[in-house]
mmJSON file of the N, C-alpha and C atoms, coordinates in Angstrom:
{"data_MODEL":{"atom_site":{
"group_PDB":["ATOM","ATOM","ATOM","ATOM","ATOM","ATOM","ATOM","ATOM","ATOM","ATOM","ATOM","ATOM","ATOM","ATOM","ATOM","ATOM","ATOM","ATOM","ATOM","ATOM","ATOM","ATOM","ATOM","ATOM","ATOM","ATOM","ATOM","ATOM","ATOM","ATOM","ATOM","ATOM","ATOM","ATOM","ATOM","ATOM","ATOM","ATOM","ATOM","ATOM","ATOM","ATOM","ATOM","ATOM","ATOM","ATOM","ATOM","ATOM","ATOM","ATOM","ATOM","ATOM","ATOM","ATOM","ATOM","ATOM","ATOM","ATOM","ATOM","ATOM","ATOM","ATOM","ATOM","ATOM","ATOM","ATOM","ATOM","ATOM","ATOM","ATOM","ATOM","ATOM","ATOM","ATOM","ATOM","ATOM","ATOM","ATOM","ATOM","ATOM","ATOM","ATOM","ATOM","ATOM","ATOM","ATOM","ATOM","ATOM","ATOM","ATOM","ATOM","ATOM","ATOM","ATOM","ATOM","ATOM","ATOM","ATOM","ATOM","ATOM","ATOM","ATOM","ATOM","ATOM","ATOM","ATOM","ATOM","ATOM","ATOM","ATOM","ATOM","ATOM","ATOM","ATOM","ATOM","ATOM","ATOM","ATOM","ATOM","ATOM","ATOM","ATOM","ATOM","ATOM","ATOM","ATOM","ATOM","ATOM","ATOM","ATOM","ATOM","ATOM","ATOM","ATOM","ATOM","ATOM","ATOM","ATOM","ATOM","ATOM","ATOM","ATOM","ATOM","ATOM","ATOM","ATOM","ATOM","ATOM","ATOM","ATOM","ATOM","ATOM","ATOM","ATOM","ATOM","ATOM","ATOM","ATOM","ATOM","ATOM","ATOM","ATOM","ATOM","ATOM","ATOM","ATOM","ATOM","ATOM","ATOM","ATOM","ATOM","ATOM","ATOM","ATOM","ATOM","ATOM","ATOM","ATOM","ATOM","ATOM","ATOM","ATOM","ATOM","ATOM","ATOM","ATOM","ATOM","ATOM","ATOM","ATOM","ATOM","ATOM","ATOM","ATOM","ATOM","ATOM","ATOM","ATOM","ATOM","ATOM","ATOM","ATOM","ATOM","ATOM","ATOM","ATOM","ATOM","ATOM","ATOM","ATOM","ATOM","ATOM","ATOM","ATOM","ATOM","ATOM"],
"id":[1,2,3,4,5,6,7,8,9,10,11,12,13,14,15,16,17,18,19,20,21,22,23,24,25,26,27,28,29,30,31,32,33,34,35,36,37,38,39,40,41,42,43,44,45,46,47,48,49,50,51,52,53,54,55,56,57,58,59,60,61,62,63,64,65,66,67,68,69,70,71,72,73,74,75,76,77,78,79,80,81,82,83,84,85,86,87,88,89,90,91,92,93,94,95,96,97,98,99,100,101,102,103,104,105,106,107,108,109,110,111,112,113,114,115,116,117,118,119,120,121,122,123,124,125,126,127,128,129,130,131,132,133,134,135,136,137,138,139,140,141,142,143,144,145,146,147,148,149,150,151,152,153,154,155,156,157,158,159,160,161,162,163,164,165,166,167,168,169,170,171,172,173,174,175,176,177,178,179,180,181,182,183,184,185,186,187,188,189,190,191,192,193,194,195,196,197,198,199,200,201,202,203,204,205,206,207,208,209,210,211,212,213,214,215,216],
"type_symbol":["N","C","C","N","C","C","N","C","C","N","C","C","N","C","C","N","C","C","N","C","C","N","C","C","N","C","C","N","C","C","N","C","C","N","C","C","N","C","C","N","C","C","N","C","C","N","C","C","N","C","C","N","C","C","N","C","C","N","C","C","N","C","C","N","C","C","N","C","C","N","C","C","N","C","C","N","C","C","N","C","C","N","C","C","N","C","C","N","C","C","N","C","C","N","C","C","N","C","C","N","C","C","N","C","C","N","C","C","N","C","C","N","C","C","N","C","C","N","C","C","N","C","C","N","C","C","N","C","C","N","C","C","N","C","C","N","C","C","N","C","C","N","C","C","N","C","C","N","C","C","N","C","C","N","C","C","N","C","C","N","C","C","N","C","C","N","C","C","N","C","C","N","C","C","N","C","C","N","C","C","N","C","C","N","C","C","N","C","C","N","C","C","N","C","C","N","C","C","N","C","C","N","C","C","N","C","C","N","C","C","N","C","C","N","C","C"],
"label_atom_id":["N","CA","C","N","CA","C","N","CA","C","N","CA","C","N","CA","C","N","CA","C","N","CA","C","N","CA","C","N","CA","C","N","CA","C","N","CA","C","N","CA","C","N","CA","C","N","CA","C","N","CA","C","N","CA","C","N","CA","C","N","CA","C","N","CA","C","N","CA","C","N","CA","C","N","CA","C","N","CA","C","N","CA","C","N","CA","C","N","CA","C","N","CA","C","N","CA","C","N","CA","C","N","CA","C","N","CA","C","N","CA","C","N","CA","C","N","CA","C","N","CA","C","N","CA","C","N","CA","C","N","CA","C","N","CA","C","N","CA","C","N","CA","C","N","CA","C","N","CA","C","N","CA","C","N","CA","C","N","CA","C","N","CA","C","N","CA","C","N","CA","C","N","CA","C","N","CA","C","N","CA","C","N","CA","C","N","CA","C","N","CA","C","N","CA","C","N","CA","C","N","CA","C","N","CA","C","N","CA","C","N","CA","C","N","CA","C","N","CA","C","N","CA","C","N","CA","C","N","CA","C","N","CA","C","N","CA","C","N","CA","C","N","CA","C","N","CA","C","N","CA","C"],
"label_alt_id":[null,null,null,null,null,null,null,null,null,null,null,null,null,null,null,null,null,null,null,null,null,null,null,null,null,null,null,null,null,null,null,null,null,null,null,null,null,null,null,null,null,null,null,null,null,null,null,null,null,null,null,null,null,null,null,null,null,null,null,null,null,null,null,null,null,null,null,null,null,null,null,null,null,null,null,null,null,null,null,null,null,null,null,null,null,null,null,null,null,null,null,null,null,null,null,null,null,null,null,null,null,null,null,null,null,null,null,null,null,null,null,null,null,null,null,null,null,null,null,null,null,null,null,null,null,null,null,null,null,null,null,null,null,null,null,null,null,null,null,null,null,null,null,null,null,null,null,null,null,null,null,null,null,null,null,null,null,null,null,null,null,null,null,null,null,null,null,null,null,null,null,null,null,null,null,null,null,null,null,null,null,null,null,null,null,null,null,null,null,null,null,null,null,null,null,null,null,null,null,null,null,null,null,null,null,null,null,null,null,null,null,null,null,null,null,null],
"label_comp_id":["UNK","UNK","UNK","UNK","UNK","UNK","UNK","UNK","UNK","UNK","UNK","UNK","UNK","UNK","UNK","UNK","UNK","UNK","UNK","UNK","UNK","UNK","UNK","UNK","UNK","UNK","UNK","UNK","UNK","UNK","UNK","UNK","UNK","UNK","UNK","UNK","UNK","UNK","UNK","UNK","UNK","UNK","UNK","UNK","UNK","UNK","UNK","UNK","UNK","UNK","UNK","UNK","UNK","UNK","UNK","UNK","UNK","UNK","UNK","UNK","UNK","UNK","UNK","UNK","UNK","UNK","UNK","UNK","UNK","UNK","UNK","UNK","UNK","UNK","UNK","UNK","UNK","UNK","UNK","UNK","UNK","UNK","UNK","UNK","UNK","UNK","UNK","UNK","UNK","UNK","UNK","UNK","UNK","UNK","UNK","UNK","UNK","UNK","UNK","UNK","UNK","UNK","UNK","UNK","UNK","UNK","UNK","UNK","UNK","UNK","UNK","UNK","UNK","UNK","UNK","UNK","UNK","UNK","UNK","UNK","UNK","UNK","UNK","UNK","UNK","UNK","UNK","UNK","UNK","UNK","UNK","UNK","UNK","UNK","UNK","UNK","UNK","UNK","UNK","UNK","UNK","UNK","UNK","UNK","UNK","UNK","UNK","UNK","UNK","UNK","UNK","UNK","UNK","UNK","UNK","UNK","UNK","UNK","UNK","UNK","UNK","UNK","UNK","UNK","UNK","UNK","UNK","UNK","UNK","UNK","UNK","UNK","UNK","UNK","UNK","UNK","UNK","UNK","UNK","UNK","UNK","UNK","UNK","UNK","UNK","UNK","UNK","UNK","UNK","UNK","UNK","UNK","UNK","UNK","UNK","UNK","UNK","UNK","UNK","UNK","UNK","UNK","UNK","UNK","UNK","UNK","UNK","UNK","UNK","UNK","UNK","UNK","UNK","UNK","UNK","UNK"],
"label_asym_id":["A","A","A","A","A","A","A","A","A","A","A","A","A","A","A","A","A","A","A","A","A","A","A","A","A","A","A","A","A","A","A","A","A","A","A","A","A","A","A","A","A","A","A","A","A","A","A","A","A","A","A","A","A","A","A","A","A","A","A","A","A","A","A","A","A","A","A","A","A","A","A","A","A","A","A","A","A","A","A","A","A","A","A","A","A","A","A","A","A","A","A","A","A","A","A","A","A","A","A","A","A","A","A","A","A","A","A","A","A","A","A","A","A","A","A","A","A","A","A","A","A","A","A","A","A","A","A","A","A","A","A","A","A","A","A","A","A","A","A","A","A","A","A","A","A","A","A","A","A","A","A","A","A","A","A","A","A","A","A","A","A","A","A","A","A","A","A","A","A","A","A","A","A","A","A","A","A","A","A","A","A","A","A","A","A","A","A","A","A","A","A","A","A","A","A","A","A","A","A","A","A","A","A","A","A","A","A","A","A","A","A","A","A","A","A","A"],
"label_entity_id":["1","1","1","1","1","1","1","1","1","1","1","1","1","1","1","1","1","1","1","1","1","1","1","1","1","1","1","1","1","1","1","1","1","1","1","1","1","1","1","1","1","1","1","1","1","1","1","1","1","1","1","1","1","1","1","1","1","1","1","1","1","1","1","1","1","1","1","1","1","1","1","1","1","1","1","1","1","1","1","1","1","1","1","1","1","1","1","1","1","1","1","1","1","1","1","1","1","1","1","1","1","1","1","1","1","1","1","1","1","1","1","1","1","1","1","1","1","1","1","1","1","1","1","1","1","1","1","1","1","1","1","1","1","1","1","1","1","1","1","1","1","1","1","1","1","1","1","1","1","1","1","1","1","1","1","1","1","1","1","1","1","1","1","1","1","1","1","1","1","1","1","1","1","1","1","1","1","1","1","1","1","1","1","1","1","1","1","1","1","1","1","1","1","1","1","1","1","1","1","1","1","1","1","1","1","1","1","1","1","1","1","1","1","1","1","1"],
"label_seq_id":[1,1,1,2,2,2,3,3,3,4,4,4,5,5,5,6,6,6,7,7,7,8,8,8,9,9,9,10,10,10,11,11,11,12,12,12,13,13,13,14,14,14,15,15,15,16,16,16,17,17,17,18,18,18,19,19,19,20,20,20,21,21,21,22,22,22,23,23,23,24,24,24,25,25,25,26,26,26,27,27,27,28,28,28,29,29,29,30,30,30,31,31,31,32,32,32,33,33,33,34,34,34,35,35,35,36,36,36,37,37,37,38,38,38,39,39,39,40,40,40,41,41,41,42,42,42,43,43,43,44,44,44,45,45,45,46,46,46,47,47,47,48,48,48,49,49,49,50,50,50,51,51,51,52,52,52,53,53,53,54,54,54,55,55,55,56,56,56,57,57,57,58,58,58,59,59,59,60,60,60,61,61,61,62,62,62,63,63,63,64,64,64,65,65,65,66,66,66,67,67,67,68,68,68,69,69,69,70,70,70,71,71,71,72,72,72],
"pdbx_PDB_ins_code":[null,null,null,null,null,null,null,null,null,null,null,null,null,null,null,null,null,null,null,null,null,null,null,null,null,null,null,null,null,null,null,null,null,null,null,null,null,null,null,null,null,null,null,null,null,null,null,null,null,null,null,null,null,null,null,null,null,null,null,null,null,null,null,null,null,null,null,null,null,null,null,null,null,null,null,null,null,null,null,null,null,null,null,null,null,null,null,null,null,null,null,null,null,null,null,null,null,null,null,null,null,null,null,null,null,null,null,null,null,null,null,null,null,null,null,null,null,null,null,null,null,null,null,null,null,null,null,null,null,null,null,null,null,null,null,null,null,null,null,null,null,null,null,null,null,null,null,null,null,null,null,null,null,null,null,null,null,null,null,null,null,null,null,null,null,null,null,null,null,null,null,null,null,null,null,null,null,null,null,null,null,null,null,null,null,null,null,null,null,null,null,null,null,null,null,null,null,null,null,null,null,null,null,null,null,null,null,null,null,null,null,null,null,null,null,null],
"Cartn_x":[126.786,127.842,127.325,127.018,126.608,128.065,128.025,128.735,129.685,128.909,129.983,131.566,132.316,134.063,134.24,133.647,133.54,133.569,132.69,131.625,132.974,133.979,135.174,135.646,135.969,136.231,135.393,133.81,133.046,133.112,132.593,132.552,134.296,135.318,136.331,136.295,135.336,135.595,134.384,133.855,133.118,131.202,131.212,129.537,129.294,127.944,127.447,127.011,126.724,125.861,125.022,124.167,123.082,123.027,124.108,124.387,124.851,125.88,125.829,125.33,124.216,122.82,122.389,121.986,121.039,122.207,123.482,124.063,123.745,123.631,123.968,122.411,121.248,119.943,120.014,120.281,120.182,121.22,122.248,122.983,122.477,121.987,120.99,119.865,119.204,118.191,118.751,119.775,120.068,120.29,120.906,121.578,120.268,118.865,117.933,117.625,117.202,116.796,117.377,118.729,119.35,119.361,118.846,118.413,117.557,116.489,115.324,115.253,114.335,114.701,114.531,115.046,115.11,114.104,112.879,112.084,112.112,113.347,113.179,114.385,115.234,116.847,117.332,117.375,117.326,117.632,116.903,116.377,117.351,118.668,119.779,120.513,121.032,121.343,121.18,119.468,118.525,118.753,118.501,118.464,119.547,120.676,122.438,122.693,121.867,122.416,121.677,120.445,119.495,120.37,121.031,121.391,122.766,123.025,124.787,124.082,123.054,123.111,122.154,121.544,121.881,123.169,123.846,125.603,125.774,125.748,126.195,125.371,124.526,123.933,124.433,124.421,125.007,126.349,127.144,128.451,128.885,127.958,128.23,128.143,127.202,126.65,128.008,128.884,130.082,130.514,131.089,131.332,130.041,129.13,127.848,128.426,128.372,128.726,129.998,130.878,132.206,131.843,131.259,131.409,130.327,129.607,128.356,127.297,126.511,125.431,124.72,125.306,123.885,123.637,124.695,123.915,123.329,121.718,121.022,120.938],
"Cartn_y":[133.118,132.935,132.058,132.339,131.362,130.745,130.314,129.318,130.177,131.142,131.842,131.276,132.188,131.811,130.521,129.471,128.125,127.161,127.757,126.862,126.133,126.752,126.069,124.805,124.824,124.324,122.851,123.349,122.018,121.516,122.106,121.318,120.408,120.76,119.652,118.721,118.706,117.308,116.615,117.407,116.223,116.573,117.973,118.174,118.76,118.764,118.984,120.754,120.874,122.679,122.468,121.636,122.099,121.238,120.233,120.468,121.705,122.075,123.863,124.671,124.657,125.246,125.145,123.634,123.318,124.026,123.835,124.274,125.369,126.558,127.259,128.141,127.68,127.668,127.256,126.115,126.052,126.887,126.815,128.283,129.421,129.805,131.184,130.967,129.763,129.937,129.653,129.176,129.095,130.251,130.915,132.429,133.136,133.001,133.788,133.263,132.047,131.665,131.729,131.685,132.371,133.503,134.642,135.786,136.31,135.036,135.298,135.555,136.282,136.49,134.723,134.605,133.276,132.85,131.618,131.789,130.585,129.78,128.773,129.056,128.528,128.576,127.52,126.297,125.15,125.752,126.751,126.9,126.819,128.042,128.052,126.633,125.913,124.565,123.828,123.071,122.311,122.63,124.152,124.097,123.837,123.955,124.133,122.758,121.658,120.224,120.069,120.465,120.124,120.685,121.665,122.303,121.562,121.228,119.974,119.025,118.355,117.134,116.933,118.198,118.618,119.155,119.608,119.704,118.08,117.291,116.112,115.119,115.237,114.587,114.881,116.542,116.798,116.922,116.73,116.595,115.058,114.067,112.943,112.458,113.195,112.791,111.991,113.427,112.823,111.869,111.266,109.963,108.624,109.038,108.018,107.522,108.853,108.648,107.914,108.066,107.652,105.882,105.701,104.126,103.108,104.058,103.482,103.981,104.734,104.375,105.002,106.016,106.484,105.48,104.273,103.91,102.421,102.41,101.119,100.201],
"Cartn_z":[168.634,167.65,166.526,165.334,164.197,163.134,162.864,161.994,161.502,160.469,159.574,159.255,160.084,159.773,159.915,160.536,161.0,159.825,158.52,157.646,156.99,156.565,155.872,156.78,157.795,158.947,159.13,159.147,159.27,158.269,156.738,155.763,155.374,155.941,155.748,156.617,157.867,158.593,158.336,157.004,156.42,156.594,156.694,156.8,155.315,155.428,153.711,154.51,153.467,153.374,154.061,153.875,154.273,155.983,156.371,157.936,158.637,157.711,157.916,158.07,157.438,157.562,158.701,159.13,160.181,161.441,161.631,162.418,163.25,162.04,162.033,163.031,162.479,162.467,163.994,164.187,165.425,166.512,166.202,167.036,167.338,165.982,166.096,167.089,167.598,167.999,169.396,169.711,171.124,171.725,170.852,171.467,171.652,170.988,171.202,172.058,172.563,173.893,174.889,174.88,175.976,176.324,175.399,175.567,176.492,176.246,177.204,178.851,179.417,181.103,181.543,182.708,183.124,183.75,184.271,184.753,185.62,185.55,186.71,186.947,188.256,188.699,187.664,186.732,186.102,184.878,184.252,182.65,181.953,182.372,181.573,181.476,182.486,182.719,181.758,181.787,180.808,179.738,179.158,177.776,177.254,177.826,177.504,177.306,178.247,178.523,176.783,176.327,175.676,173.947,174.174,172.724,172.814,173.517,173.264,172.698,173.252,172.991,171.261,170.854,169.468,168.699,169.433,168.904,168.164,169.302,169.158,168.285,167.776,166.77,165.334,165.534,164.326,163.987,165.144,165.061,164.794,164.848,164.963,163.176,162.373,160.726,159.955,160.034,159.124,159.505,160.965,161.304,161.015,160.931,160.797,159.13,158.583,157.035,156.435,157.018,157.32,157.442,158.179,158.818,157.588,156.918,155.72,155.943,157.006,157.835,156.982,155.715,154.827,153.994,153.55,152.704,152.81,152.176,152.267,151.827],
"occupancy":[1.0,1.0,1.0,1.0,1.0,1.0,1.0,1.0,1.0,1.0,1.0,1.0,1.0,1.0,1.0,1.0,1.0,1.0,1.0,1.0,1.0,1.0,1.0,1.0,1.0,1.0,1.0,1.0,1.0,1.0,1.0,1.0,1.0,1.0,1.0,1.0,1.0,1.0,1.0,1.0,1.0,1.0,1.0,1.0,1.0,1.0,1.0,1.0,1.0,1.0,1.0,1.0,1.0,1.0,1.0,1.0,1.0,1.0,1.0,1.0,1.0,1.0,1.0,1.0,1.0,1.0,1.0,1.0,1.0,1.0,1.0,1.0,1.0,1.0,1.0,1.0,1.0,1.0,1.0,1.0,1.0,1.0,1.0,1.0,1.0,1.0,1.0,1.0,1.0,1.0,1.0,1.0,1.0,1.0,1.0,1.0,1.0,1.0,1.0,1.0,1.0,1.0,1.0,1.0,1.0,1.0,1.0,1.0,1.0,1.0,1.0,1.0,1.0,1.0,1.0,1.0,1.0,1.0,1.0,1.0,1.0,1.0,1.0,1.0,1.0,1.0,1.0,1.0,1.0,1.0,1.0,1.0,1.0,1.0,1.0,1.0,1.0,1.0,1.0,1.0,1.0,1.0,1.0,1.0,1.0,1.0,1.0,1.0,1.0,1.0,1.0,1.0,1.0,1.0,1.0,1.0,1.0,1.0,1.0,1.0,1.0,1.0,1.0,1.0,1.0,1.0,1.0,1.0,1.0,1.0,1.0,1.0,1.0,1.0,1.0,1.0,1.0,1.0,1.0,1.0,1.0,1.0,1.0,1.0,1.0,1.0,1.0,1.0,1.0,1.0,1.0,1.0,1.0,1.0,1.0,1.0,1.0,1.0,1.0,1.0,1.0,1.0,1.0,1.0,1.0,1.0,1.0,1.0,1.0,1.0,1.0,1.0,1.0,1.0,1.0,1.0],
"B_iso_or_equiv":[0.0,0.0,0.0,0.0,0.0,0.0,0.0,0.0,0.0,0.0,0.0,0.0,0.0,0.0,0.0,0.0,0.0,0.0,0.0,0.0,0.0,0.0,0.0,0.0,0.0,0.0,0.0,0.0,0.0,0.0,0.0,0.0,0.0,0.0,0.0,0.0,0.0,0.0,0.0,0.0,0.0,0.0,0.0,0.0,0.0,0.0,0.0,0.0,0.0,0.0,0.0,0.0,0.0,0.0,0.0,0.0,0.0,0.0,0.0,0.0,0.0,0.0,0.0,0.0,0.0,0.0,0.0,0.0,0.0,0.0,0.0,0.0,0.0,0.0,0.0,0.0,0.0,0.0,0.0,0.0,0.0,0.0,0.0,0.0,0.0,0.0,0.0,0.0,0.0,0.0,0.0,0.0,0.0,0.0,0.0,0.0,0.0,0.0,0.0,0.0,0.0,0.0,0.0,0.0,0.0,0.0,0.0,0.0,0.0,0.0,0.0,0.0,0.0,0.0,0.0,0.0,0.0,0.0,0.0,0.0,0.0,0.0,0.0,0.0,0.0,0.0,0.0,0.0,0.0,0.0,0.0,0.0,0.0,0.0,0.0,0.0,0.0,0.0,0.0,0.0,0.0,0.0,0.0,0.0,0.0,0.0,0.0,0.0,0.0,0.0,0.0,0.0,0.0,0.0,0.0,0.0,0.0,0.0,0.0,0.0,0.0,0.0,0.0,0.0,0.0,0.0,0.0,0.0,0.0,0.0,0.0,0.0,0.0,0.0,0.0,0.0,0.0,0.0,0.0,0.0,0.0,0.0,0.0,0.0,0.0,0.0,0.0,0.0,0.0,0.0,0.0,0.0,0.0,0.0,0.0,0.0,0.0,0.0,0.0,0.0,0.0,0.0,0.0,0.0,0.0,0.0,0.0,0.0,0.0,0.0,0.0,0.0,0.0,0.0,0.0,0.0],
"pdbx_formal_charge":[null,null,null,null,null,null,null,null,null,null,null,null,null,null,null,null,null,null,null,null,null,null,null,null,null,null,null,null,null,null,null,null,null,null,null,null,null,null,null,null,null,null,null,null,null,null,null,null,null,null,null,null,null,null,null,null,null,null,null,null,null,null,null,null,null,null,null,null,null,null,null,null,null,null,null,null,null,null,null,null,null,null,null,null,null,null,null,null,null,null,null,null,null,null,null,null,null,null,null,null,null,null,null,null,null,null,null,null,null,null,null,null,null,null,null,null,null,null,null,null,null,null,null,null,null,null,null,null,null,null,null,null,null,null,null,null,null,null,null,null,null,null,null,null,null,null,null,null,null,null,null,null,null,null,null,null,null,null,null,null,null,null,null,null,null,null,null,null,null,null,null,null,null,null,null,null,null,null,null,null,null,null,null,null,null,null,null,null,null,null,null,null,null,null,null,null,null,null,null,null,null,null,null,null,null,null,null,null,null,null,null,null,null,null,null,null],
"auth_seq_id":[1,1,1,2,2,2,3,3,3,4,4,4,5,5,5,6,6,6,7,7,7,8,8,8,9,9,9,10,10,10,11,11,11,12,12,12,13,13,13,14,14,14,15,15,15,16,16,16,17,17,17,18,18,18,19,19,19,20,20,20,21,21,21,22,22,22,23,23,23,24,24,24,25,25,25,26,26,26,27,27,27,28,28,28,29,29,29,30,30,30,31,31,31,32,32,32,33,33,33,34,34,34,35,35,35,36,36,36,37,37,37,38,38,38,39,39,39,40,40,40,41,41,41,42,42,42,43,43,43,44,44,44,45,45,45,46,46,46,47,47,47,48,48,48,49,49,49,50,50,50,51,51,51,52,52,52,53,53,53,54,54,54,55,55,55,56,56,56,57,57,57,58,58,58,59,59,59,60,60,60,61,61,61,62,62,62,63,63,63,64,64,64,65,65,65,66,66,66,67,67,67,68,68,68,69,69,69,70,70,70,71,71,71,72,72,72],
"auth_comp_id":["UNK","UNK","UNK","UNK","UNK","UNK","UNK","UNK","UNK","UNK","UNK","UNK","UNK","UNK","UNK","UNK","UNK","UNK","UNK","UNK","UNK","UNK","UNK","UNK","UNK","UNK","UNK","UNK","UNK","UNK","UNK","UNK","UNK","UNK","UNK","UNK","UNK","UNK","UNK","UNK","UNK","UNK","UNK","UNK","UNK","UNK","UNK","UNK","UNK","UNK","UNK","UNK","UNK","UNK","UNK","UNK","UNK","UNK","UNK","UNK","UNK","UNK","UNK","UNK","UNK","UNK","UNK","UNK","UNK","UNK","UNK","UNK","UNK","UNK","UNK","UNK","UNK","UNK","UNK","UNK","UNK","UNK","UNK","UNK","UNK","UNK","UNK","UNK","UNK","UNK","UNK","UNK","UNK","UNK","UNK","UNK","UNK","UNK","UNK","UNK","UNK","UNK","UNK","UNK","UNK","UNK","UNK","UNK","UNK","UNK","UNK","UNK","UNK","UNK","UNK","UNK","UNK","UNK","UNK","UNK","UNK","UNK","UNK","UNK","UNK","UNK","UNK","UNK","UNK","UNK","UNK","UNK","UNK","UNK","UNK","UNK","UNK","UNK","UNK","UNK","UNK","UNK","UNK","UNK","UNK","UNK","UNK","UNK","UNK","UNK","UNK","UNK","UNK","UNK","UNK","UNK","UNK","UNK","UNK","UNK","UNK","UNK","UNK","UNK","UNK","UNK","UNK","UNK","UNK","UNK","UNK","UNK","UNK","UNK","UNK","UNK","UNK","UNK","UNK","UNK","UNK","UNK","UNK","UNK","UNK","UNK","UNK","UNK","UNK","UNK","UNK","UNK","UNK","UNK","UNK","UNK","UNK","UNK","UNK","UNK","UNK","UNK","UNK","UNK","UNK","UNK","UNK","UNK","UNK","UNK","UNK","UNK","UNK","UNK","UNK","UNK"],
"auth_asym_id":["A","A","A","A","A","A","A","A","A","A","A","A","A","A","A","A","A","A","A","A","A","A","A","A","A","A","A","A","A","A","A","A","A","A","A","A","A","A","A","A","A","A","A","A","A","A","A","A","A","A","A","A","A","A","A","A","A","A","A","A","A","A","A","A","A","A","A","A","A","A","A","A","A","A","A","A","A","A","A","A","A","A","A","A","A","A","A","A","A","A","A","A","A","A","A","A","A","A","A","A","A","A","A","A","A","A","A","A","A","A","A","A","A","A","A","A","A","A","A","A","A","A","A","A","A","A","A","A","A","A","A","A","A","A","A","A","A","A","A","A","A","A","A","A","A","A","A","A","A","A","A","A","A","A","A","A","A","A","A","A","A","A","A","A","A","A","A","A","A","A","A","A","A","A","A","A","A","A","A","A","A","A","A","A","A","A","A","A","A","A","A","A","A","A","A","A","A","A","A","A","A","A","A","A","A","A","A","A","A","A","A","A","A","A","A","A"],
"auth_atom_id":["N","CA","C","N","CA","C","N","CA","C","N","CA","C","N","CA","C","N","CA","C","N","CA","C","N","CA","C","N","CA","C","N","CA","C","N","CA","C","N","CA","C","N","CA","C","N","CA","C","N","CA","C","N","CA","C","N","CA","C","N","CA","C","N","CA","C","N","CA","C","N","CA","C","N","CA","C","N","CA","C","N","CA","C","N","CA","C","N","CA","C","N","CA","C","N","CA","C","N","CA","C","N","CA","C","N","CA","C","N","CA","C","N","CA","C","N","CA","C","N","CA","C","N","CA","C","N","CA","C","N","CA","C","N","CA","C","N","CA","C","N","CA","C","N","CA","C","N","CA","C","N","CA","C","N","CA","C","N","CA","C","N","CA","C","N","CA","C","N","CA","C","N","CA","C","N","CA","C","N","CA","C","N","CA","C","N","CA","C","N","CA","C","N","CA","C","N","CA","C","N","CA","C","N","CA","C","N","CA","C","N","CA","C","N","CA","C","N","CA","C","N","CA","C","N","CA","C","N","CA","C","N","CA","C","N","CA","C","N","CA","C","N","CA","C","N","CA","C","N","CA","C"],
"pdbx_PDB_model_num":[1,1,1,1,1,1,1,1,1,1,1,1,1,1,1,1,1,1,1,1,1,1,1,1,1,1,1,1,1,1,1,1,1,1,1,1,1,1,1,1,1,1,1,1,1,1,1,1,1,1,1,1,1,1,1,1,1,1,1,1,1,1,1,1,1,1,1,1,1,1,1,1,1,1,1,1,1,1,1,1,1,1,1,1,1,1,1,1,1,1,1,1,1,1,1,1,1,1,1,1,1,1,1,1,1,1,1,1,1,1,1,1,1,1,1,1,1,1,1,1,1,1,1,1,1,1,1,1,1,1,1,1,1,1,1,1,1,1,1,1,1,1,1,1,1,1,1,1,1,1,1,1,1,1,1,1,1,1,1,1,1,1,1,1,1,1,1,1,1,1,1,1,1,1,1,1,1,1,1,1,1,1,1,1,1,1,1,1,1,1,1,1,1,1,1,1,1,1,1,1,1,1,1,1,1,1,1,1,1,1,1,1,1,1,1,1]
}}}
């Protein structure tokens, strides 16, 4: 599932384009790796624990931004 219908959605709780972008980029690439045949009992698991916890970085920007944290 990539961003698309979403992009209105994120950019009001505060992401720029081009977090949209990266979003989106990275969605695309999960769904291809989940594509792949499986080669340990773990894989799907790991990578799933591994692509949240990129959700959550980038879900976290606008609040970082919010509090000052872009600026120096």
């Amino acid at each position: 599932m990539s961003l698309g219908t979403c992009r209105e959605r994120f950019l009001a709780i505060g992401f720029t384009s081009d977090e949209c972008d990266v979003f989106d980029l990275v969605t695309t690439a999960a769904t291809a790796v989940l594509a792949l045949p499986v080669l340990h009992p773990m894989d799907r698991e790991e990578f799933c624990h591994a692509f949240h916890v990129i959700q959550d970085k980038l879900l976290a920007r606008p609040g970082l931004r919010t509090i000052g944290w872009d600026k120096d």
